[in-house]
C-alpha positions in Angstrom: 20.1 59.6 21.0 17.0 60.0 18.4 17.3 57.6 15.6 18.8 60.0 13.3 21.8 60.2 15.5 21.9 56.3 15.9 21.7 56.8 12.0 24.7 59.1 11.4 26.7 56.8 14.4 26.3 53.9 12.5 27.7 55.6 8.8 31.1 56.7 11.6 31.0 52.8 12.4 29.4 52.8 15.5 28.1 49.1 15.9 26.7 50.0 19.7 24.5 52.4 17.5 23.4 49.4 15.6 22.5 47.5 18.7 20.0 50.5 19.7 18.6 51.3 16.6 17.7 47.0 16.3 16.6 46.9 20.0 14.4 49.9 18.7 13.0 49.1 15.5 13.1 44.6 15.7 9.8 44.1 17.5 7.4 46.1 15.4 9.5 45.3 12.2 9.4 41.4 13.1 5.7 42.3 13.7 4.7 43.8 10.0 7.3 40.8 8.5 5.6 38.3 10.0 2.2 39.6 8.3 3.7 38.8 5.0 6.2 36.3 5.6 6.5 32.3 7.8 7.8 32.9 11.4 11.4 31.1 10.2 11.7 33.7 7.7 11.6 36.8 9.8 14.5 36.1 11.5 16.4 36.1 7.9 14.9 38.8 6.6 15.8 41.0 10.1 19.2 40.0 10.2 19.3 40.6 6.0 17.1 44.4 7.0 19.6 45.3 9.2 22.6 44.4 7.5 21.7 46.4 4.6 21.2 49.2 7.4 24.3 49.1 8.9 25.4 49.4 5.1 23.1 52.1 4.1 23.9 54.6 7.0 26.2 56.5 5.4 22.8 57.2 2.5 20.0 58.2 5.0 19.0 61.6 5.4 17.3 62.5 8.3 13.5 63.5 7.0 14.1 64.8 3.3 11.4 67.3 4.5 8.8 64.3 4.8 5.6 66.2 6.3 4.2 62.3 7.2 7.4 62.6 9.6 8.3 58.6 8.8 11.9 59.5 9.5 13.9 56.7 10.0 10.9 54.3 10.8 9.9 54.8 6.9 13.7 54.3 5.6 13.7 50.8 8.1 10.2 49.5 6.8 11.4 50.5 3.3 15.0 48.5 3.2 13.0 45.5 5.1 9.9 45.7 2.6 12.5 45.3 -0.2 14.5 42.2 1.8 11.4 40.6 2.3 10.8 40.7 -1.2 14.3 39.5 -2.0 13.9 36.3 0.6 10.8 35.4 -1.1 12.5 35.5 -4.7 15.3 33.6 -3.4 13.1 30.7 -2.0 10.1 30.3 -3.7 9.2 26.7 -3.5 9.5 25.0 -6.3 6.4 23.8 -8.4 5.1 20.5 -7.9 5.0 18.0 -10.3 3.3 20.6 -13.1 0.8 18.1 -15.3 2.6 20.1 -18.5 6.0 21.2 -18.4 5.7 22.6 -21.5 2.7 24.6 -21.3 3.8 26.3 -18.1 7.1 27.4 -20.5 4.6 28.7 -23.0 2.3 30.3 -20.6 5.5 32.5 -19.1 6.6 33.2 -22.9 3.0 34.9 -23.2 2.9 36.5 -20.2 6.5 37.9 -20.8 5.2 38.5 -24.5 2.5 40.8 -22.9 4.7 42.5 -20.7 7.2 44.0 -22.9 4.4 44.6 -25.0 2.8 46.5 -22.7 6.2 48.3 -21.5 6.2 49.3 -24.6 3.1 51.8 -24.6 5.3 53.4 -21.7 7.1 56.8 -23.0 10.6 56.2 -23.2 11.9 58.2 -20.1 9.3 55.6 -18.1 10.5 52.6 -20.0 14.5 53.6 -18.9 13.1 53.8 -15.4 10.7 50.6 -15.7 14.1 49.1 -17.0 16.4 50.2 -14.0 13.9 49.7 -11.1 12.4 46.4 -12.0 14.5 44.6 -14.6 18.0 45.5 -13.4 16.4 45.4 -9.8 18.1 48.8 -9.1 17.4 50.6 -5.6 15.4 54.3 -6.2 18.2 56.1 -5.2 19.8 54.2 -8.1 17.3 55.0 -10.8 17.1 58.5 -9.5 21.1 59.0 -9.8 21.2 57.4 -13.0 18.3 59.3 -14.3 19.2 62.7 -13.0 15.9 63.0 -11.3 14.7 63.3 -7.7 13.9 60.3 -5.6 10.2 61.1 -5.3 9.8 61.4 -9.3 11.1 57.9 -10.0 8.7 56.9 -7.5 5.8 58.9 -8.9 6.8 57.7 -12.3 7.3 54.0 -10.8 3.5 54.7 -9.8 2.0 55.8 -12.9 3.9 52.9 -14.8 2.8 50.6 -12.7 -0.7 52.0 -12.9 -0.7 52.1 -16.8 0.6 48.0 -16.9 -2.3 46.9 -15.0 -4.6 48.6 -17.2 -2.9 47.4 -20.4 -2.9 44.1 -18.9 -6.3 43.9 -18.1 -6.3 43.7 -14.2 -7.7 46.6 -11.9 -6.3 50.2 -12.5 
């Protein structure tokens, strides 16, 4: 079976499929994870990746007419991209011993201050989305329900809001 058909297995509730697809996809995944993330944590993020997998199944399709051809590799690097990201929220070490308590609670007022000022200068479909993707932590395929829009606009839009923030906020465009 091609990984699309371990895919569509897995949404009937095909667990062997899940075995495959992991036995698959693990080492090259644990190899771009470990790029970004300590040894200890890849095994949490896999298991976390592939749970969210075995979940998502029934949501993959095959493709979308992708011309890079990422398939099911993309869709994998994509939910364990976002897990990663979720692990490191979850245990960021605590700060130690800041010399002012108080100014590191006024420097994140300013720097949220600056943020919804700059969110702001967004249009207000891009704000909604801005809202959605990266307040409420939403998934694409969330935003782009909710929205009534494609999957490849919310990411286009993500891109140009994204793009527009670092400008407004003085860093790189």
């Amino acid at each position: 079976m091609d990984d699309d058909e371990l895919i569509a297995a897995m949404a009937g509730g095909d667990d062997a499929a899940l075995r495959e697809l992991f036995s698959r996809h693990a080492p090259w995944l644990a190899a771009r994870l470990g790029r970004m993330l300590a040894a200890d944590a890849v095994e949490d993020v896999l298991q976390e990746t592939f749970l969210g997998v075995w979940k998502g199944a029934r949501s993959y399709r095959p493709d979308r007419g992708r011309p890079d051809g990422a398939g099911a590799g993309g869709w994998l690097w994509g939910i364990a991209r976002r897990q990663a990201a979720l692990w490191a929220r979850r245990n960021r070490p605590p700060d130690l011993l800041p010399p002012h308590p108080q100014a590191d609670q006024h420097e994140r007022a300013l720097t949220r201050i600056e943020l919804d000022a700059a969110v702001a200068g967004l249009d207000a479909p891009d704000r909604e989305l801005w809202r959605l993707l990266y307040e409420e932590d939403r998934s694409v395929a969330e935003v782009a329900q909710t929205m009534g829009i494609p999957e490849g606009t919310v990411k286009s839009r993500a891109f140009r809001a994204r793009r527009f923030l670092r400008t407004a906020l003085g860093g790189p465009s």
